[in-house]
Structure formats: C-alpha cells, structure tokens
N, CA, C and O atoms as a GROMACS GRO file, in nm:
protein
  240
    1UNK      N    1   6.739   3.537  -2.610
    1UNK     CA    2   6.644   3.439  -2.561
    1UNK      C    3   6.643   3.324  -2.662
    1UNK      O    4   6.628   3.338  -2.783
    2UNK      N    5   6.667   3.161  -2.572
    2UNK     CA    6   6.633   3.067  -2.708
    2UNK      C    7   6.496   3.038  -2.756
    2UNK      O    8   6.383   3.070  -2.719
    3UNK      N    9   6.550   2.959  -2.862
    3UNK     CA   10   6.377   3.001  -2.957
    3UNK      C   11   6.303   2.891  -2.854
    3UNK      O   12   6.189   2.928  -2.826
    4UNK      N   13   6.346   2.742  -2.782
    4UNK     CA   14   6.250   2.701  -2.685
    4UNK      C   15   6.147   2.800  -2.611
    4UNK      O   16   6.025   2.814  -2.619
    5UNK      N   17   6.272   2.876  -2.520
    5UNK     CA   18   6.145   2.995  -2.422
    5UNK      C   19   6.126   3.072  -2.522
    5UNK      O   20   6.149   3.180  -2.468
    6UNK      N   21   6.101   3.097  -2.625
    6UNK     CA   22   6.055   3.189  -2.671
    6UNK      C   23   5.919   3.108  -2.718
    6UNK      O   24   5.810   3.155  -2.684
    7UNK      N   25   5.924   2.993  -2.793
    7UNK     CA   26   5.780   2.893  -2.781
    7UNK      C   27   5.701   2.892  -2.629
    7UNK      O   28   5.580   2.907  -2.613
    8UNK      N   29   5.807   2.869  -2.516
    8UNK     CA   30   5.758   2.864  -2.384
    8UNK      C   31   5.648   2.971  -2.374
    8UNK      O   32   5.532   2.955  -2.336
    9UNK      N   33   5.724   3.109  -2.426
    9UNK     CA   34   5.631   3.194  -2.344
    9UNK      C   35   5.465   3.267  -2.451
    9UNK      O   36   5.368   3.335  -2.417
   10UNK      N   37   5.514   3.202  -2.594
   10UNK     CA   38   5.392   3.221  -2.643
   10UNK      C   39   5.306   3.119  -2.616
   10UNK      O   40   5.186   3.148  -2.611
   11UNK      N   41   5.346   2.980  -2.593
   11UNK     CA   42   5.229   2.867  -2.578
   11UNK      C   43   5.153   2.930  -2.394
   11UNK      O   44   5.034   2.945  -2.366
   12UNK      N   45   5.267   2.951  -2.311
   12UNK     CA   46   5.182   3.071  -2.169
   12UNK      C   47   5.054   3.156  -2.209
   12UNK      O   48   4.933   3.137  -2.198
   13UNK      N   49   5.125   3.247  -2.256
   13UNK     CA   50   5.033   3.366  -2.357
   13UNK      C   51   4.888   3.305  -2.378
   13UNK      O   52   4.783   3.325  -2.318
   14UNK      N   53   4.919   3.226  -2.484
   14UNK     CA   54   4.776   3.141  -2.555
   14UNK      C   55   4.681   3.048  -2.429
   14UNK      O   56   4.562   3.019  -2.419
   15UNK      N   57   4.769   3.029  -2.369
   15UNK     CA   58   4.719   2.962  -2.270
   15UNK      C   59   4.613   3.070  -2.179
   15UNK      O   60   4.491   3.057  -2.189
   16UNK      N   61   4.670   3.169  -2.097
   16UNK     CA   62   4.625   3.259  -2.033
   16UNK      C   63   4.460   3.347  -2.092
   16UNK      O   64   4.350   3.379  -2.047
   17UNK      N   65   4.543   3.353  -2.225
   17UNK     CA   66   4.397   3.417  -2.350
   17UNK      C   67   4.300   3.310  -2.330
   17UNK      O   68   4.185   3.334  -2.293
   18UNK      N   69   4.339   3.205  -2.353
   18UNK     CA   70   4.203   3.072  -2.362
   18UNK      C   71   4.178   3.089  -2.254
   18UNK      O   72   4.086   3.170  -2.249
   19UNK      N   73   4.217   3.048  -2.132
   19UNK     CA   74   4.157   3.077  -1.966
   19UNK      C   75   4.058   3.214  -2.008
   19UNK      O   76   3.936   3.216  -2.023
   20UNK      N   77   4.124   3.288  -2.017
   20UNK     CA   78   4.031   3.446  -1.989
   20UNK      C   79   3.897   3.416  -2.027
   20UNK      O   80   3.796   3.419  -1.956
   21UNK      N   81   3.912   3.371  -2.208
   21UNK     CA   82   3.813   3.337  -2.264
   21UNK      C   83   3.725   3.279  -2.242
   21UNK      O   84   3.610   3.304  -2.278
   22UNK      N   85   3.783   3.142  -2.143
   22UNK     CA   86   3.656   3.082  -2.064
   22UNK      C   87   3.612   3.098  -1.971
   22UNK      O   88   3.534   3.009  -1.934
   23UNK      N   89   3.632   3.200  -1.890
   23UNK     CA   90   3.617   3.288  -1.748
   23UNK      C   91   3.527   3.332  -1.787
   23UNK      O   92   3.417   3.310  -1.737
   24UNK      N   93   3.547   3.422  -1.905
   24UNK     CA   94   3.431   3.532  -1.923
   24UNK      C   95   3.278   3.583  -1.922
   24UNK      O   96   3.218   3.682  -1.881
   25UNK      N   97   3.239   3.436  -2.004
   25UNK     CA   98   3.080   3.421  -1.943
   25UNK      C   99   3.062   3.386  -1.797
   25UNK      O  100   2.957   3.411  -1.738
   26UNK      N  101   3.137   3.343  -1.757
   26UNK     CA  102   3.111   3.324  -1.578
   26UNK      C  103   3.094   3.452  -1.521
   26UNK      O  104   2.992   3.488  -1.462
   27UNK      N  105   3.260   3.565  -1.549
   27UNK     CA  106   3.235   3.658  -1.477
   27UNK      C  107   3.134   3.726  -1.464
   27UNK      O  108   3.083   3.773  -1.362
   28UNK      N  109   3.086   3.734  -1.630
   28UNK     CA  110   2.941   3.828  -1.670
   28UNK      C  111   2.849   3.814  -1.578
   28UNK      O  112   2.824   3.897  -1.490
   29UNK      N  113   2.771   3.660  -1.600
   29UNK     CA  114   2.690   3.641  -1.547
   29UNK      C  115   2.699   3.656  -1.402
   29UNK      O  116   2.604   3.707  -1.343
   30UNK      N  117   2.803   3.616  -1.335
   30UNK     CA  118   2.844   3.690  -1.166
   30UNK      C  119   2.823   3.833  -1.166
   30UNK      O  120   2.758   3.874  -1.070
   31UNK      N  121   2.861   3.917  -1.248
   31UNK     CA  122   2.796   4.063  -1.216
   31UNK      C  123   2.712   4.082  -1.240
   31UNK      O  124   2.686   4.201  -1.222
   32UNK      N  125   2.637   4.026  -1.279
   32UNK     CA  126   2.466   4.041  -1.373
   32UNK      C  127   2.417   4.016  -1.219
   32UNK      O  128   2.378   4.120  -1.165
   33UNK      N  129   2.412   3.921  -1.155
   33UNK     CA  130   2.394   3.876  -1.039
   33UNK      C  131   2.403   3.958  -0.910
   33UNK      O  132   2.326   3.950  -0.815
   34UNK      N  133   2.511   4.041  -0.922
   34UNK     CA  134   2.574   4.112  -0.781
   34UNK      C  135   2.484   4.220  -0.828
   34UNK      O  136   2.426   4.276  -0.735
   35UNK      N  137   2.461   4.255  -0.922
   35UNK     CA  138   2.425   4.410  -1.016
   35UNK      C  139   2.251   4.396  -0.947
   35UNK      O  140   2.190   4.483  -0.885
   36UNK      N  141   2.202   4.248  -0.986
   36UNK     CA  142   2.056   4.211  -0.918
   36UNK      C  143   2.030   4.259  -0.791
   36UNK      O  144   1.943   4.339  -0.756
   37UNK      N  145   2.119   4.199  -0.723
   37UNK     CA  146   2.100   4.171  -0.566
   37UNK      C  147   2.161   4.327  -0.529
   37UNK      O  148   2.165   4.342  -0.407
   38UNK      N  149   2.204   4.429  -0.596
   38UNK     CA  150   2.237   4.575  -0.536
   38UNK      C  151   2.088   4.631  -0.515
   38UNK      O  152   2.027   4.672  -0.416
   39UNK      N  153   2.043   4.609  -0.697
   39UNK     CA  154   1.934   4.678  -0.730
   39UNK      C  155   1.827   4.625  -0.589
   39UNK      O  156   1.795   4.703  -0.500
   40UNK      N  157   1.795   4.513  -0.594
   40UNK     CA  158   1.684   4.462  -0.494
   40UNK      C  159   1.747   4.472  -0.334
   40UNK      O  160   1.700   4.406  -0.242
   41UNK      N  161   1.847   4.554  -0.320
   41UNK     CA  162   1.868   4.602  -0.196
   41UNK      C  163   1.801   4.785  -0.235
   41UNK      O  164   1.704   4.857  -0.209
   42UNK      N  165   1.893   4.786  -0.290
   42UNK     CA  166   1.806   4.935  -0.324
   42UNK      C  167   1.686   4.959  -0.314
   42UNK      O  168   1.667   5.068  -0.258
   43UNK      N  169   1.578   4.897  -0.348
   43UNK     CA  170   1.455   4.893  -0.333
   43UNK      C  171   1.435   4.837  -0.235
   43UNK      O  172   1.356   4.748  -0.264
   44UNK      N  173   1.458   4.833  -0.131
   44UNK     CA  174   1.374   4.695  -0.007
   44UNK      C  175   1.402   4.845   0.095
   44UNK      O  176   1.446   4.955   0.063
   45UNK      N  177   1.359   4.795   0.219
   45UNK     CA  178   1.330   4.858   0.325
   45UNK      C  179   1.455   4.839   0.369
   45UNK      O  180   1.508   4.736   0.328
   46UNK      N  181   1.532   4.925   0.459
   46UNK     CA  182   1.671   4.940   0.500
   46UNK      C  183   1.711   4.777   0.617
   46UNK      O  184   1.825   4.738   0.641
   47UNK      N  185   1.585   4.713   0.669
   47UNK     CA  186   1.638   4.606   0.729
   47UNK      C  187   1.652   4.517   0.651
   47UNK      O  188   1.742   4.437   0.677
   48UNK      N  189   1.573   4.496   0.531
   48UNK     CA  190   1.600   4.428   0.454
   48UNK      C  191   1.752   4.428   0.386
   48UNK      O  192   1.845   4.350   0.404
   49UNK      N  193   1.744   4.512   0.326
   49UNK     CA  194   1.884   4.544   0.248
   49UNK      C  195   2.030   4.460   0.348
   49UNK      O  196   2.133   4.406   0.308
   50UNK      N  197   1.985   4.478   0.463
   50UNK     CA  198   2.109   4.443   0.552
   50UNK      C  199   2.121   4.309   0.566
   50UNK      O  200   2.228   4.252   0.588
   51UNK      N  201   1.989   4.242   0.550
   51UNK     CA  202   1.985   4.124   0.516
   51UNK      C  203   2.014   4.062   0.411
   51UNK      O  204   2.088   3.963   0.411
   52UNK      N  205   1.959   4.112   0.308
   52UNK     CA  206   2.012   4.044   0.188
   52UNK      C  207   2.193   4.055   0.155
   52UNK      O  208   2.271   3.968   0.116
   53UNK      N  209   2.217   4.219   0.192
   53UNK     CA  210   2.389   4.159   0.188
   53UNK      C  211   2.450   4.065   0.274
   53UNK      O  212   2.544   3.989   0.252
   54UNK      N  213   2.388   4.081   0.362
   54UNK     CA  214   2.414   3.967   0.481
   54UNK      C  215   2.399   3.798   0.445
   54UNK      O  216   2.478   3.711   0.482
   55UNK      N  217   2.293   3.781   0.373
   55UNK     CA  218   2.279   3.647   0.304
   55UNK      C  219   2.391   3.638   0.161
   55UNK      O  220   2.488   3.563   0.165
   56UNK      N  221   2.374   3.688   0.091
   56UNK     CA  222   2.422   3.687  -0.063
   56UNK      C  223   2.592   3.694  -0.041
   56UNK      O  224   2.667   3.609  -0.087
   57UNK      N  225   2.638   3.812   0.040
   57UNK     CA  226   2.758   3.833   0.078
   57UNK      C  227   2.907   3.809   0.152
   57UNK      O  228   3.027   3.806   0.124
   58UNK      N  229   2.799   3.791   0.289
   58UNK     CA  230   2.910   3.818   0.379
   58UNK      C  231   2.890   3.617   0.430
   58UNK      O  232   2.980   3.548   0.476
   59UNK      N  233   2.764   3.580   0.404
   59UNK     CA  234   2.724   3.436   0.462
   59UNK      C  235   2.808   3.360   0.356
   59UNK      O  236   2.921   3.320   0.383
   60UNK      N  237   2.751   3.343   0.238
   60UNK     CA  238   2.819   3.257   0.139
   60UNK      C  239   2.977   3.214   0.127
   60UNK      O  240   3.014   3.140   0.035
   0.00000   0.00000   0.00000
C-alpha cells in the first residue's frame, strides 16, 4: 500500500472518530427521550399508550 492511501485511510479513520464524537450527545439525549416516552406509556391507560406511540413514533 502507498504511503498516500495509507494517509488516505488514517485521515477517513479520524474523520469517522470525530463524526461519532459529535453524534454522541445527540444519540444520548434521543434515548433519554425514547426511554421517557416508553416509561410514560407504561404508566398511562392502554388507550393512551397507543396514542402516544402513535404520536411520538409512527406520526413524526
């Protein structure tokens, strides 16, 4: 392999790591979120529940 792609594929690499890195508080807070809206289906009355996945979920 020349040493170009071999720069090619570590500057990729670094690249991909930084993306992740800045994903990450997003993803969190998106499951913090989905994790909410399970719990407060869990607790609600069964028409409810169908609603709220219905709003949060399947609408959005």
């Amino acid at each position: 392999m020349s040493q170009p792609e071999v720069h090619r594929q570590v500057q990729q690499r670094q690249r991909a790591v930084q993306d992740a890195d800045e994903l990450r508080p997003r993803v969190i807070r998106a499951l913090g979120r989905i994790a909410e809206d399970f719990t407060a289906a869990l607790e609600a009355e069964p028409q409810q529940r169908v609603e709220i996945y219905l709003y949060r979920y399947a609408i959005q």
